[in-house]
C-alpha positions as CSV (number, residue, x, y, z in Angstrom):
1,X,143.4,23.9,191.1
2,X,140.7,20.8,190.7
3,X,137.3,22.0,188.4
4,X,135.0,19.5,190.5
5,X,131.8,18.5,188.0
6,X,129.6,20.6,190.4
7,X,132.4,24.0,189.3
8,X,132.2,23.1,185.2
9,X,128.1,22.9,185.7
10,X,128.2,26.3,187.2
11,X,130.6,27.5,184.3
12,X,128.1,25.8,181.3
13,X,125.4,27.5,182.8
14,X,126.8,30.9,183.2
15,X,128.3,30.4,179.6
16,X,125.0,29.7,178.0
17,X,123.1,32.2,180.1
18,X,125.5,35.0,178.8
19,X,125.1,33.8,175.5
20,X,121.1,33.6,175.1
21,X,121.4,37.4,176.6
22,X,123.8,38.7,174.2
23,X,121.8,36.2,171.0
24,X,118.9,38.4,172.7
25,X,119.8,42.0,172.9
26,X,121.2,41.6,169.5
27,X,117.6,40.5,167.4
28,X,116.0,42.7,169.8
29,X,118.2,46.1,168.2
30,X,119.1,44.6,165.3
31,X,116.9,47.0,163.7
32,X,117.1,49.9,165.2
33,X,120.9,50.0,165.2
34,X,120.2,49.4,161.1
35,X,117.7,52.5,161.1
36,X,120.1,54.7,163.2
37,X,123.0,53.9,160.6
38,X,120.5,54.7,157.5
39,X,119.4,58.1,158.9
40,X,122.5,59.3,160.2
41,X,124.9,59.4,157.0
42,X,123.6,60.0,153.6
43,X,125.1,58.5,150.8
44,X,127.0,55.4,150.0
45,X,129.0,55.0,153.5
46,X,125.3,53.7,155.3
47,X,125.6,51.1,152.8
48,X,129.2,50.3,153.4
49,X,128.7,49.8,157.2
50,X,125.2,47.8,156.6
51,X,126.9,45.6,155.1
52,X,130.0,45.1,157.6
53,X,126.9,44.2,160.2
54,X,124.7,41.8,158.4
């Protein structure tokens, strides 16, 4: 199996493409999924798991 330049140009692409979605939908509910976690258990855990995700 031969990657031909025109195959590992297709691959880059796809690569960054997935990438700048994922880079994306993360800052885009970054801070929701911070305000769920905040609302949703009281106490000292929220802050444990805030601070596995920053």
């Amino acid at each position: 199996m031969e990657l031909t330049i025109e195959q590992l140009i297709k691959i880059t692409i796809g690569v960054l493409v997935v990438a700048v979605v994922v880079i994306g939908l993360f800052l885009f509910f970054k801070n929701y999924v911070i305000d769920f976690f905040q609302n949703i258990i009281p106490g000292g855990k929220a802050e444990l798991i805030l601070s596995l995700t920053k």
